[in-house]
C-alpha positions in Angstrom: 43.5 -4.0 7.0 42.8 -7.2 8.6 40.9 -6.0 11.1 38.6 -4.5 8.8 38.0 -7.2 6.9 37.0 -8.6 10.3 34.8 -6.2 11.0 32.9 -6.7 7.9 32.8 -10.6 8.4 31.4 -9.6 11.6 29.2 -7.5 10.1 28.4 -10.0 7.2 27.6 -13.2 9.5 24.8 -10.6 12.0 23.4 -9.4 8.7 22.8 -13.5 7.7 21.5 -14.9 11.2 19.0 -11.9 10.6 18.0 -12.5 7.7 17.4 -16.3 8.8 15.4 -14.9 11.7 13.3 -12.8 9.1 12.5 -15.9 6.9 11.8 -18.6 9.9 9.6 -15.3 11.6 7.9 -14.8 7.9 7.2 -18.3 7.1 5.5 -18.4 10.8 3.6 -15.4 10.3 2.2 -16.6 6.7 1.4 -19.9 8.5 -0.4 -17.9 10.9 -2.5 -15.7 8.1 -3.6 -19.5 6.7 -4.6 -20.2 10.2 -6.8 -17.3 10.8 -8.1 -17.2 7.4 -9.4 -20.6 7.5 -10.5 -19.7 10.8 -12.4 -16.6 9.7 -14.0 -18.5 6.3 -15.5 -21.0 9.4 -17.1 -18.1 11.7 -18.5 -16.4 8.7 -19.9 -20.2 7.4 -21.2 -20.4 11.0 -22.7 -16.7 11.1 -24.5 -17.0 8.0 -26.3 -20.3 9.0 -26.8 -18.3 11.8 -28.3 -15.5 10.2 -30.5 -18.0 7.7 -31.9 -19.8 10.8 -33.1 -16.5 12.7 -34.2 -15.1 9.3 -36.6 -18.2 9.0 -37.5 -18.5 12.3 -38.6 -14.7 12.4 -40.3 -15.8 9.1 -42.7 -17.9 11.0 -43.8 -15.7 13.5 -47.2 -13.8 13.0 -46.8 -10.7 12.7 -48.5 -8.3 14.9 -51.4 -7.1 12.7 -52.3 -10.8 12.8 -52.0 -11.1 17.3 -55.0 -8.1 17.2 -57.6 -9.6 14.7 -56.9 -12.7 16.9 
C-alpha cells in the first residue's frame, strides 16, 4: 500500500514538472508568434512601399508607342 502511494507521488510530481515545462515552453512560443508577427507586419510595410515605389517609377517611363514616334 505504501508503495503505491509512492508510485503515484512519483507519478504525480513527473506529471507537474511537465506541466511547468509545457507552460515556460508555451509562454516562449507565444512570445515568439509576437516576435514574428511584428516582424512580418514590418516586411509587408517594407514590401508595399516597395511595390508603391516601383509602381510609380514604372509610371514615369514612356511607354513604347511613345520611343517609335520619337
Amino acid at each position: 500500500m505504501v508503495s503505491d502511494f509512492s508510485s503515484l507521488l512519483d507519478k504525480v510530481s513527473q506529471l507537474a514538472e511537465l506541466m511547468i515545462a509545457l507552460r515556460r515552453e508555451n509562454a516562449e512560443l507565444r512570445h515568439e508568434v509576437t516576435t514574428l508577427t511584428d516582424e512580418n507586419a514590418q516586411l509587408s510595410s517594407r514590401m508595399k512601399e516597395a511595390h508603391d515605389r516601383v509602381s510609380a517609377l514604372i509610371d514615369t517611363m514612356p511607354s513604347p508607342s511613345d520611343q517609335e514616334t520619337a
